[in-house]
N, C-alpha and C positions, 0 to 999 in steps of 0.2 A: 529378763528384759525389764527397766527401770525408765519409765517416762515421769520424768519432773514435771510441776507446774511449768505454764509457761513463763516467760520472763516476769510478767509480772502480774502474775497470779496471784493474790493474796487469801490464805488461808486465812478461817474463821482462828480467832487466839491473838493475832496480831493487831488489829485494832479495838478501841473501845465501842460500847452499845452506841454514844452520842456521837461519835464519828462516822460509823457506820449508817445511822439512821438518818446524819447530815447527808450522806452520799448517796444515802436510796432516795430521800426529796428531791436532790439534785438531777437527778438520774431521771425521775419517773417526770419531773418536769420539762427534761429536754425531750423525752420520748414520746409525752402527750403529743410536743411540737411536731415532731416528726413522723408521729401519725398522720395528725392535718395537714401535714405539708405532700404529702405522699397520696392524697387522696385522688392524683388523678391517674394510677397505675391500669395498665389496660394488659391487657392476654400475652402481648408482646413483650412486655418489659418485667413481668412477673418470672418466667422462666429465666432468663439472665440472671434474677436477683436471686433464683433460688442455685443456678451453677456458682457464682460466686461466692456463695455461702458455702456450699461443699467443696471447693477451693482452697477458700482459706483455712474452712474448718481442718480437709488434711496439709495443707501446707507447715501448719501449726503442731501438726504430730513432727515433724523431721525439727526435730534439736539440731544444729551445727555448732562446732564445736570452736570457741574460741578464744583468746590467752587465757594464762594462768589457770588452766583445766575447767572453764566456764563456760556453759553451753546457750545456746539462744536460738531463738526462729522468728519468722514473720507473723507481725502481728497483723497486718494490713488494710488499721482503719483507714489508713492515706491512700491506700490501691482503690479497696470498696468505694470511695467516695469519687475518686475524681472519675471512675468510671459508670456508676452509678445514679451519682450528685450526693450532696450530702446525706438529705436527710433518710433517704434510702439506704445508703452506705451503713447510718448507724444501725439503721433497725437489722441489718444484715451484721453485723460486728454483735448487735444484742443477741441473737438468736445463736449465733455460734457460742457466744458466752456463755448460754444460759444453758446450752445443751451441756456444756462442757461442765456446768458445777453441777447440775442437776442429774447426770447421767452417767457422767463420767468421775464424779466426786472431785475435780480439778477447779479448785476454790472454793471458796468456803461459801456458804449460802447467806449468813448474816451480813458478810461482804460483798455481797454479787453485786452491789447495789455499787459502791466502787471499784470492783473489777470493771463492770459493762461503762463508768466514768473512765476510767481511767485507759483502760484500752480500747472502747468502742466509739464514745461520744467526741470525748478530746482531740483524739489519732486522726477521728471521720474530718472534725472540723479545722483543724492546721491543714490534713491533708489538701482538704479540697479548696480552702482559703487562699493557699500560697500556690496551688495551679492557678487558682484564677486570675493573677496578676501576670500568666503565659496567656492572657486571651490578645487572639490576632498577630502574636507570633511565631517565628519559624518554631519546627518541631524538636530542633535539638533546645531551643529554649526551655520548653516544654517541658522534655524528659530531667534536664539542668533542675527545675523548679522543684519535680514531682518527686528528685532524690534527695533535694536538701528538704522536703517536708516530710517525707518517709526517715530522713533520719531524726528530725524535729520532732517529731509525733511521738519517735520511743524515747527521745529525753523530755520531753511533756509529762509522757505517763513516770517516767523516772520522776520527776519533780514531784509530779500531787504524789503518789504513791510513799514517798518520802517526806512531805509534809505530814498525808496520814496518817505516820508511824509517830513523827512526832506531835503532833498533837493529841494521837492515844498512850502517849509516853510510854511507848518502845523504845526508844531509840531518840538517843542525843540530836539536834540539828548538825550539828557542826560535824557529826561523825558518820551519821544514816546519808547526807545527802552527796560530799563527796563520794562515798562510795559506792552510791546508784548508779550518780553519775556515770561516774569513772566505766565500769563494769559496764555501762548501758551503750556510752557512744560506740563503744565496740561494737556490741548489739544493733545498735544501728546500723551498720555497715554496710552488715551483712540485709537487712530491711530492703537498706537503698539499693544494693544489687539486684535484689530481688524484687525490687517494686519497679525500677528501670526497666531492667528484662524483660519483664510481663506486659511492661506499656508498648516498648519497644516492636513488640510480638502483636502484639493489638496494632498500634500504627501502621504498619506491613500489611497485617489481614482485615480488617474491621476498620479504618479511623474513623470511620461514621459515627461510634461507639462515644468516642472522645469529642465531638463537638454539642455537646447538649449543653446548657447552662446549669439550671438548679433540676430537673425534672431527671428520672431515671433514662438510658440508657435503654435504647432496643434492639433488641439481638433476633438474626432469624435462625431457623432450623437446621441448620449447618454450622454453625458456629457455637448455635447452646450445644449441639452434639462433639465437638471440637474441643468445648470445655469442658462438657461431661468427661469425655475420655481425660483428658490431662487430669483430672481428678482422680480419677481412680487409680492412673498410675504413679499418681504422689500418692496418694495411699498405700500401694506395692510398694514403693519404696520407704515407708512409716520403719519396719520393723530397722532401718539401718541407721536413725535416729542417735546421736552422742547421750552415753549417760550420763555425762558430766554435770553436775549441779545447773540449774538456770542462776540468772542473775539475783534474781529476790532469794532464789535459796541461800545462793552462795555469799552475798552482803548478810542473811539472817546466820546463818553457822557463824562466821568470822564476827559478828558484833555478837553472837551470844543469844538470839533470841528466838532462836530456831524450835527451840522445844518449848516456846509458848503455843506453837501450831497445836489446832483441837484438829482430829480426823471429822470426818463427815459421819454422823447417827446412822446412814446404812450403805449400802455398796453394793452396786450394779455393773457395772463396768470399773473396774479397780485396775490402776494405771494401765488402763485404756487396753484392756484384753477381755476375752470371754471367761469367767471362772472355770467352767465346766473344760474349757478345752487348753486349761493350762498358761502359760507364759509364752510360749511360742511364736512365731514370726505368723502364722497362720492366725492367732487366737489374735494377735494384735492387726492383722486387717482386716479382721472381720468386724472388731469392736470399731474400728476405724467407718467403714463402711455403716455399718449401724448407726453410728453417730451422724455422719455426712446426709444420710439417710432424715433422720429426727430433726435435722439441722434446716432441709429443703421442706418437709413439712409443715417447719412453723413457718416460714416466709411463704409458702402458698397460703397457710392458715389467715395469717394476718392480712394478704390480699384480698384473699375473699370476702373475708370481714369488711374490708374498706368497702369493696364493690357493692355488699350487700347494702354499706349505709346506703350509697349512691344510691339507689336503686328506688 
């Protein structure tokens, strides 16, 4: 069993030192924001943010497979955010990030810094931008908004992600960025299906959830239990995941620059299975679980930390 990066994962090789270190400044500055902006999370709204997080984080294990043998999944800084609010959103898209290069070796570490730009900060803030112009409209407006931003969000991170390359002189302009493109709005598609769905599903049980402005989301003890389980059985369902190349792989093979990718210095979870217990559909949701796991940890970590400033 073969789990790719996600769409747009980027592996440590493919950018330069100066790009990279551009995109950690970028990164660690929108995150201070969102720290202080987050400081008024209370016992309620911490649990939601940690089911969210283990969500997406397996949602993101299941590849689906789409033209030309190219495979993709939900990235869902646009979901975390408009149900969340932003800047909770992000920090919830960071943590699944960081578990994912840190744990899982799924990106590169010198890059994390735009990975978590590129799919967490960007994704959270179109997301939740372009819901907010649905305030005080019907609900089908709503979900209309929240799927042209879910697909927005994955040609967003296409965009920088493809500047990236060319400004670490990877890869041509004129040849890296049609074929993100190209290769992403697909990818997208499949986002906005799944980011509809989910809200959809929300509206029906919860819309309490969906009218909050900028502050996190509260969920009670039935429903973080409602998302706990859907979690876990996107996870049962990880091992049926397409091996088909992701979008950044399959753009890096065809332009040539594939084998600039460096692996990761050590290996803990190695394409998201248990070493010890092989390659297996079992080994892979357990690494799954593990991860979803490390993933709810840091978003309580970082709650309490808030609290304790408060205090």
């Amino acid at each position: 069993m073969h789990f790719s990066p996600t769409p747009l994962h980027i592996p440590d090789g493919f950018l330069s030192i100066i790009v990279s270190l551009i995109s950690w400044a970028i990164t660690i500055a929108v995150l201070s924001a969102a720290v202080k902006r987050t400081e008024k999370l209370d016992e309620k709204q911490v649990p939601l943010m940690g089911v969210m997080a283990a969500f997406i984080f397996a949602a993101q294990m299941i590849n689906f497979p789409v033209a030309g043998g190219t495979s993709g999944h939900l990235l869902g800084g646009a979901f975390a955010a408009i149900v969340l609010g932003p800047w909770a959103g992000m920090l919830v898209m960071t943590a699944v990030i960081g578990v994912q290069g840190l744990l899982l070796q799924d990106g590169g570490l010198l890059v994390m810094g735009a990975n978590i730009l590129n799919m967490g900060l960007l994704t959270a803030a179109i997301g939740f931008g372009l819901y907010k112009l649905a305030d005080g409209r019907n609900r089908n407006l709503k979900l209309g908004l929240a799927g042209i931003a879910a697909w927005l969000s994955v040609m967003a991170g296409a965009l920088t992600t493809s500047l990236q390359l060319w400004l670490s002189g990877t890869a041509r302009l004129d040849i890296v960025l049609p074929a993100m493109l190209g290769v992403h709005a697909l990818i997208g598609i499949g986002e906005t299906l799944i980011t509809v769905s989910a809200l959809a599903f929300i509206f029906r049980t919860r819309p309490d959830l969906l009218e909050q402005s900028e502050g996190p989301a509260r969920g009670g003890r039935g429903w973080i239990f409602v998302g706990a389980a859907i979690s876990l059985f996107v996870l049962i369902l990880s091992p049926l995941a397409s091996s088909n190349p992701d979008g950044l792989e399959r753009v890096a093979g065809d332009l040539g620059f594939l084998g600039q990718g460096v692996d990761a210095p050590y290996s803990i979870l190695p394409d998201y299975t248990l070493p010890f217990l092989g390659e297996g559909a079992f080994s892979t949701i357990a690494a799954g679980i593990l991860g979803a796991l490390a993933v709810i940890a840091i978003v309580f970590f970082v709650a309490q930390t808030r609290k304790t400033k408060k205090a």
